[in-house]
C-alpha positions in Angstrom: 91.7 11.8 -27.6 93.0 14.6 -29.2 93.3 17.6 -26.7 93.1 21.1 -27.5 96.7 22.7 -27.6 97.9 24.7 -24.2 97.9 28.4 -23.7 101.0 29.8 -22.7 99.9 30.3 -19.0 98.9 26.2 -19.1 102.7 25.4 -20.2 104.4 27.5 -17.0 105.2 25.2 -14.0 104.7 26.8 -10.4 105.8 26.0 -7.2 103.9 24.2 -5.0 104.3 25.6 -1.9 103.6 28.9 -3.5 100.6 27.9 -5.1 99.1 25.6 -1.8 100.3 29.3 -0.1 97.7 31.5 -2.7 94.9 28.9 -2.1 95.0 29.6 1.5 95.5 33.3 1.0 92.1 33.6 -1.5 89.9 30.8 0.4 86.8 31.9 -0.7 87.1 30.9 -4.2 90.0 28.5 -4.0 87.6 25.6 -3.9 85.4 22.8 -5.8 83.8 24.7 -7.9 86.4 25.5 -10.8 87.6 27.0 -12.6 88.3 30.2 -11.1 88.2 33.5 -13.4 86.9 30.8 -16.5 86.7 34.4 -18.8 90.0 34.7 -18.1 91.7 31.2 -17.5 90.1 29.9 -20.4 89.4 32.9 -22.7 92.2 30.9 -25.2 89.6 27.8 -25.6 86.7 29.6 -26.4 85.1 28.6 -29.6 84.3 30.7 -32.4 80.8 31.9 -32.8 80.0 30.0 -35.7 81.5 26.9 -34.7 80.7 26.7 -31.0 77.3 24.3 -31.9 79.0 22.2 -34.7 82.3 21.4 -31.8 79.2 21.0 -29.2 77.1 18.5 -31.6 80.3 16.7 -32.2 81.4 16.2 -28.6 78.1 15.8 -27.2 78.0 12.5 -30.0 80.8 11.0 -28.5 79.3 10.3 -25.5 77.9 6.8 -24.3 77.7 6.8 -20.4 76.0 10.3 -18.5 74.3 11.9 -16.3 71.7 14.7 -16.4 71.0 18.1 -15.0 67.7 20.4 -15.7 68.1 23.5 -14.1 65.1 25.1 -13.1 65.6 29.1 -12.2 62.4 30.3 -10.4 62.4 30.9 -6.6 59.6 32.9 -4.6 63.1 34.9 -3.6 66.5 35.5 -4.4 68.4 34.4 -1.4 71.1 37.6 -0.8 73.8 34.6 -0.1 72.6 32.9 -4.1 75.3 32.8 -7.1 73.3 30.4 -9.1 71.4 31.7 -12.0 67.6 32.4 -10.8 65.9 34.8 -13.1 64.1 37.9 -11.7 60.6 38.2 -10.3 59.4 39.7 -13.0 59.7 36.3 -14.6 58.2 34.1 -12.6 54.9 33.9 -14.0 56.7 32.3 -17.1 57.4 29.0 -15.5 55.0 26.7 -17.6 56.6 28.6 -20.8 59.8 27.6 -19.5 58.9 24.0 -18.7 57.9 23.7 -22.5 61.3 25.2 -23.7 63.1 22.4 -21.4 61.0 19.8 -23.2 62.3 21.4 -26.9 65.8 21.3 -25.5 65.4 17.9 -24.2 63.9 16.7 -27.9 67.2 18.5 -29.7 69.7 16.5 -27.4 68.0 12.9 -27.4 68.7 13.0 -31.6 72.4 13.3 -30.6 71.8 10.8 -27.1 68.4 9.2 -27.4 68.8 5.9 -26.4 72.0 5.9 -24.7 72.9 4.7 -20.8 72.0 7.5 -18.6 73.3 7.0 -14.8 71.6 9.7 -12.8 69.3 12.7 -13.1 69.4 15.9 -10.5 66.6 18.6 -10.8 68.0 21.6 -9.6 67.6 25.6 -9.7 66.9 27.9 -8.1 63.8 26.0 -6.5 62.4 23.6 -9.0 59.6 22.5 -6.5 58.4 26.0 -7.0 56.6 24.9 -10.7 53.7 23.3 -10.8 54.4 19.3 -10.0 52.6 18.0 -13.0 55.1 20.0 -14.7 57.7 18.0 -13.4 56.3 14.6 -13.4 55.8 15.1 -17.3 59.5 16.4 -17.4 60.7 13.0 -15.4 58.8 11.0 -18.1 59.9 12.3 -20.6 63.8 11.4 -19.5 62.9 8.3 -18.5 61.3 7.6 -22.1 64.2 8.8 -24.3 67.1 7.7 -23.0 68.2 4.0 -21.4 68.4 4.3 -17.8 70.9 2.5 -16.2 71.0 0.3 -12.7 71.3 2.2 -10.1 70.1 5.3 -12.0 68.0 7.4 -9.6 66.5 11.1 -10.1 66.7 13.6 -7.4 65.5 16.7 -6.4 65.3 19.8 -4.5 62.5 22.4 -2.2 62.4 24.5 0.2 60.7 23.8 4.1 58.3 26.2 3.2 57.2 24.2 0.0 57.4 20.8 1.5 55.6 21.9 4.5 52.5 23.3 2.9 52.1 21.1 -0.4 52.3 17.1 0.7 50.6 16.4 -2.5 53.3 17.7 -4.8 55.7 15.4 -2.4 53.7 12.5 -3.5 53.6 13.2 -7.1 57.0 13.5 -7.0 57.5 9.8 -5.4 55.0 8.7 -7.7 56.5 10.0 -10.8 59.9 8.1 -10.0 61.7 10.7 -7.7 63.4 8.8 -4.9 66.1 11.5 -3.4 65.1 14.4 -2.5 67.2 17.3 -1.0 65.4 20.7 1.5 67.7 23.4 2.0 67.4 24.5 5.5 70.7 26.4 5.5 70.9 28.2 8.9 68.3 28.5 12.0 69.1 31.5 13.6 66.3 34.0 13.2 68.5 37.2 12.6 70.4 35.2 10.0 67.5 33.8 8.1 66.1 37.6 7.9 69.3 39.3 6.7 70.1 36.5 3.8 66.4 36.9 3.1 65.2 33.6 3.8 62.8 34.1 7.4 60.1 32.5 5.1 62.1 29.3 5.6 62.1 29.1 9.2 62.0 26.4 12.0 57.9 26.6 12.0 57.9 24.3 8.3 60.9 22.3 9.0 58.9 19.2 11.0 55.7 19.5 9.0 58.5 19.6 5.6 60.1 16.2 6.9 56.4 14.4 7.8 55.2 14.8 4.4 58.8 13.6 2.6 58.4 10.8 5.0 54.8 10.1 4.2 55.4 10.5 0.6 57.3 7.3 0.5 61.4 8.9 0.2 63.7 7.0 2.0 66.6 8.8 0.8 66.3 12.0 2.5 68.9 15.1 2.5 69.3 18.3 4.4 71.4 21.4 3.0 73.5 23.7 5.7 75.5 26.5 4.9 78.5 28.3 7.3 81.0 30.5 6.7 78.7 33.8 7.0 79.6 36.2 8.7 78.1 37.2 12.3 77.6 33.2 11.8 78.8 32.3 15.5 80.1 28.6 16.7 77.0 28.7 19.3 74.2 29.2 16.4 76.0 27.1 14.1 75.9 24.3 16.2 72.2 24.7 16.8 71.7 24.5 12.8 73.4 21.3 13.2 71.3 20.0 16.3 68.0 21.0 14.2 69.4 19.1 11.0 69.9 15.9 13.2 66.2 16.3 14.7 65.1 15.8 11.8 66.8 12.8 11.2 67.7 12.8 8.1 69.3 10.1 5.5 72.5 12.8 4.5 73.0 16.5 5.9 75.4 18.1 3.4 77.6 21.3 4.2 78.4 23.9 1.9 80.3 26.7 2.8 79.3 29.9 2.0 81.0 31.6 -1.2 80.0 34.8 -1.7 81.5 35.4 -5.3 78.4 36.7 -7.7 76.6 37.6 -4.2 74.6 40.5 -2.9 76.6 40.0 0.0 79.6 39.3 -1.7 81.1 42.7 0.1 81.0 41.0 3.7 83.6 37.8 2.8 86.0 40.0 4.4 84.4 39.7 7.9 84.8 36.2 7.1 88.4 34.8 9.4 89.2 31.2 8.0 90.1 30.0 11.8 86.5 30.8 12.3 85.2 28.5 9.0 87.9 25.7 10.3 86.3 25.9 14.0 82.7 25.4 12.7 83.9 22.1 10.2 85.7 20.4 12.9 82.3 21.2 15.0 80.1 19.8 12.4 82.9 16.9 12.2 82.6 16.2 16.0 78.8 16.2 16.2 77.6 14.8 13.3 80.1 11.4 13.4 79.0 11.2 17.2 75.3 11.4 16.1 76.1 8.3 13.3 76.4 10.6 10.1 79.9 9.9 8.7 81.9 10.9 6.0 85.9 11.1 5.2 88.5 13.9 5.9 87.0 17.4 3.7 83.9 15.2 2.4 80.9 18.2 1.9 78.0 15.3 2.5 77.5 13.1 5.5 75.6 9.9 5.4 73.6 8.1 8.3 73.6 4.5 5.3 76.4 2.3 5.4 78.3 2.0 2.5 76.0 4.5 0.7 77.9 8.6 -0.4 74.9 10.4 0.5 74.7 12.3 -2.8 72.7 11.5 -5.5 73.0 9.1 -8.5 74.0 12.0 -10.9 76.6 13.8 -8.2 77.9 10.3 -7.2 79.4 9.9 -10.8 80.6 13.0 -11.5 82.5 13.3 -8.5 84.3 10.0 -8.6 84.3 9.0 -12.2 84.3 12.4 -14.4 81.5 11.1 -15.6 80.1 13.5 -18.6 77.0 15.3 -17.9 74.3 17.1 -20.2 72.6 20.2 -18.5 69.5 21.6 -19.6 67.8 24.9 -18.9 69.4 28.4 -18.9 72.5 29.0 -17.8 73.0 24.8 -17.6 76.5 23.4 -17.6 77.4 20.8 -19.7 81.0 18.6 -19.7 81.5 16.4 -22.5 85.3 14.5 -22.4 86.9 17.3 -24.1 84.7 20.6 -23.9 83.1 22.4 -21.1 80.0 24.5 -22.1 77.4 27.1 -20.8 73.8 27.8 -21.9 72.3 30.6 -23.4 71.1 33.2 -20.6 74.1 32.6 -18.8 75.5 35.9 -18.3 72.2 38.4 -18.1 70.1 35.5 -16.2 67.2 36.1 -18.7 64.9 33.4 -20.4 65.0 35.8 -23.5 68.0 34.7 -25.1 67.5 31.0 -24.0 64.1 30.9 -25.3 65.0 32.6 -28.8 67.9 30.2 -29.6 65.2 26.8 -28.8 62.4 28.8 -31.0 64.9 29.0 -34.2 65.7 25.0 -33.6 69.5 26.0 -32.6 71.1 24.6 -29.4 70.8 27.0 -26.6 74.8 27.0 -26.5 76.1 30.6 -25.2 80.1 29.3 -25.1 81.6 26.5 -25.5 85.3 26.1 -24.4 87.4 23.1 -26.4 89.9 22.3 -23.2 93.0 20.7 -22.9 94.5 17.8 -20.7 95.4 20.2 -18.3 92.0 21.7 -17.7 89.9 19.0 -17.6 92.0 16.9 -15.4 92.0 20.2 -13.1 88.4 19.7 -13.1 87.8 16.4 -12.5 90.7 16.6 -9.7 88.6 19.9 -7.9 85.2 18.3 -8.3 86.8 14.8 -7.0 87.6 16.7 -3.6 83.9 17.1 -2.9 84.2 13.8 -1.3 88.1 14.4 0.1 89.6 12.1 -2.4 90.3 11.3 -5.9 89.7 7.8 -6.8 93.0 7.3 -9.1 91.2 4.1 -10.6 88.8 6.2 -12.0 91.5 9.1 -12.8 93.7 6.5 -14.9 90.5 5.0 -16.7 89.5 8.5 -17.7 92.5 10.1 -19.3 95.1 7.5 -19.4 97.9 8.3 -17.0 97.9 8.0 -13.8 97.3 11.2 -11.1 101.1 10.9 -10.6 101.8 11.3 -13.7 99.8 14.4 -14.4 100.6 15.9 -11.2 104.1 14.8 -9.8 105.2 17.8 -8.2 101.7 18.2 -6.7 101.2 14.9 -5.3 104.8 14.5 -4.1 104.1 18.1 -1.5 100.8 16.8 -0.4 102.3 13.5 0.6 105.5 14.7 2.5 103.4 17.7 4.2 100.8 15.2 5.5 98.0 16.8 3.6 97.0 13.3 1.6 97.4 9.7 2.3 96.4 7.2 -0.2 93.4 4.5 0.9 91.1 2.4 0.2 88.0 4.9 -1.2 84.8 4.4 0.9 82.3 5.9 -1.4 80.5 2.8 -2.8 82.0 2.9 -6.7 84.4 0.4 -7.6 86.7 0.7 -11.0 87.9 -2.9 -11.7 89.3 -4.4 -8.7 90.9 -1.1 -7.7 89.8 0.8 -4.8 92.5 3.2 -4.0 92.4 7.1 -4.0 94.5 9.6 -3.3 92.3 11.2 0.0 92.5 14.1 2.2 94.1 13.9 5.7 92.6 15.5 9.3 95.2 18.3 8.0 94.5 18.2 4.2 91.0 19.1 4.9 91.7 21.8 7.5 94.0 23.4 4.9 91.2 22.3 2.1 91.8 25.6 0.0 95.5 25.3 -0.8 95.6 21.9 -1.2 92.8 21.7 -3.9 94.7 24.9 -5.3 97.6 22.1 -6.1 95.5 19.9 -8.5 94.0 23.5 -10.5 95.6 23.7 -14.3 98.7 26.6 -14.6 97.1 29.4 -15.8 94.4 29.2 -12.6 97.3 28.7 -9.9 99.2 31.6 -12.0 95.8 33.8 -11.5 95.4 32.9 -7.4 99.3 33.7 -7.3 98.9 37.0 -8.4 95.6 37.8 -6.8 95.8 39.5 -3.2 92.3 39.0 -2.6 90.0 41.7 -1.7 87.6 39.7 0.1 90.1 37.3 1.6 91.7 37.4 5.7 94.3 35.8 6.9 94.2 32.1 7.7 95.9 32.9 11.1 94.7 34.2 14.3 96.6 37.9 13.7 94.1 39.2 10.7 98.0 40.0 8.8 98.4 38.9 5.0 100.0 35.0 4.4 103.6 35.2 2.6 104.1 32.0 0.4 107.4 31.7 2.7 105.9 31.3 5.7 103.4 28.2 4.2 105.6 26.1 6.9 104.2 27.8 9.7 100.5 26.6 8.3 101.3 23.0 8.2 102.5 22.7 11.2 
């Protein structure tokens, strides 16, 4: 592989208690989803206008092993705690249009794929249950038709209680058409909540109806979505959003922690403490392993089958093998072995540029950034801690050193301050006959944002260094600003 050639903030070294000190300090974006600041960070690999589809042809050709995400952008609301790319209401009305467009992006890509080994398939959004299901039934054929999918390939996606609850037909068709996960964001219970992040047409009245007709539909790999971390979120109705979950009885109940970044609410992260965040996690922790859901140290997902991650197909493999990944739709990701890309519609969150780029016959690409070693080992390092661990099998197959290597100073800190152990990974993918990673400990994952902050590339740790962030408290119980010198009193 030949790797794009470092900026001069991806050639400066920093310390790591300084750096594991800044992820602490900016917690609410020092996490998995990275980079951080990518117009900044990675302004230097941005391709040229008139090259950015001829370097995303050629990577995109390169592959032979991926998985697949369509991203769907309708919702019957915008959620106020949403930073995904949803288009306005204005729009919704255009959702058989946009299904078309998907299948003329879909065409473009299997002349540069068709045919090769595709390993798992995630409909997302927005809501994508919110489109007619025939609409997605002819989408999941047409995948299935043009490209070679692989054992243990599975498709999965997402609703809403409200949905599920009142449409057990479109559950069915999903089954029918080959959908076997499927994932219903319940989020939080209290009633107060659910009306001020604009989601009290989700509430408790759909969520037993929702599961019966899942159930009945024939899914046996069932998942619930929570979210914490909002503030006037408190411990007592926190724990009765996990209660509800576990009524349910789900296969998975995944956590995500809210973000706020790109928010309508992204003014009230500073009401957020991060003793308040660690206090509901270990809750979760204590509850949810006592009620048979189990997952390792600073894992998001918690599975009720042995032996099984709780994610889907398509997650699965991106979080422990860097496996590349086509996205379709506006605003889709896409991460080849060497580039990292965004679709048109991106930035404004309108079909209009999207749609113009499919109806000249051109890619839909908006950027395209050629990264180096540095950058997309950060990236598969950040995403890897999605399950608490980096399988260094998988890390040494990918780029051809080991995580040592690429990270010495890094991984030398996090072993002495007792924030990762290595083990035997537990999340069902073997590489060879190795099984180790590099995982989280009880205190790695209660001190998850600086530790990831140690795996980021330089110019992203040089950024969180030199951010004192607006929307960020103290990790300690006084409310007072965290000094890199005082990263000591933290870890122990």
């Amino acid at each position: 592989m030949i790797w794009s050639d470092l900026s001069e903030s991806d050639r400066t070294k920093h310390d790591p208690a300084e750096v594991f000190a800044a992820g602490e300090r900016n917690h609410h974006i020092s996490n998995t989803a990275y980079p951080i600041a990518h117009r900044i960070v990675w302004k230097p690999y941005r391709s040229d206008e008139h090259e950015k589809r001829k370097l995303q042809t050629a990577a995109i050709e390169r592959i032979q092993d991926f998985a697949l995400y369509s991203h769907i952008p309708f919702c019957e609301t915008r959620c106020y705690f949403c930073e995904y790319t949803v288009v306005s209401r204005d729009e919704l009305q255009r959702s058989s249009e946009y299904m078309e467009l998907l299948s003329r992006e879909l065409k473009m890509y299997t002349a540069l794929l068709g045919g090769r080994r595709l390993h798992g398939f995630d409909i997302g959004g927005g809501t994508p249950s919110f489109v007619e299901g025939k609409l997605i039934a002819r989408h999941v054929e047409e995948v299935m038709k043009r490209f070679d999918c692989q054992s243990g390939f599975e498709i999965s996606i997402e609703t809403t209680p409200r949905i599920a609850a009142a449409d057990p037909d479109k559950m069915r068709l999903y089954h029918d058409c080959g959908i076997r996960r499927i994932s219903m964001g319940i989020q939080v219970v209290q009633p107060d909540l659910l009306r001020a992040l604009g989601r009290d047409s989700n509430g408790l009245e759909h969520h037993f109806r929702a599961r019966d007709n899942i159930r009945r539909a024939g899914f046996e790999k069932f998942n619930v979505d929570l979210m914490y971390g909002f503030a006037g979120q408190s411990l007592l109705s926190w724990e009765e959003t996990l209660r509800q979950a576990i009524r349910l009885n789900p296969d998975f109940i995944t956590l995500y922690r809210m973000r706020y970044k790109l928010t309508r609410i992204s003014s009230q992260a500073a009401n957020v403490r991060l003793d308040d965040v660690r206090d509901q996690l270990s809750l979760a922790a204590e509850i949810l392993t006592r009620e048979g859901y189990l997952a390792n140290p600073g894992k998001n997902t918690y599975s009720k089958i042995s032996n099984h991650a709780g994610t889907s197909a398509y997650l699965t493999r991106r979080v422990i093998l860097g496996m590349p990944y086509l996205g379709l739709g506006l605003g889709a990701q896409t991460m080849t072995n060497s580039t990292i890309s965004y679709n048109d519609g991106s930035a404004g969150k309108k079909i209009h540029p999207y749609a113009r780029s499919i109806q000249n016959g051109s890619l839909p690409v908006q950027d395209v950034y050629d990264l180096p070693l540095a950058q997309m080992t950060a990236k598969m390092a950040a995403v890897s801690l999605y399950f608490g661990e980096i399988n260094t099998a998988a890390f040494l197959e990918k780029f051809g050193l080991t995580l040592e290597e690429a990270y010495p100073d890094e991984t030398k800190f996090a072993l002495a301050e007792n924030l990762m152990h290595y083990t035997e990974s537990g999340n069902g993918i073997e590489i060879g006959a190795q099984k180790n990673s590099l995982a989280l400990t009880k205190k790695g994952a209660s001190h998850f944002n600086g530790t990831i902050a140690l795996f980021f590339a330089p110019s992203v740790k040089e950024y969180l260094i030199g951010k004192q962030d607006e929307n960020s408290v103290s990790p300690g119980s006084t409310g007072e600003s965290l000094r890199e010198t005082e990263y000591e009193c933290i870890l122990r």
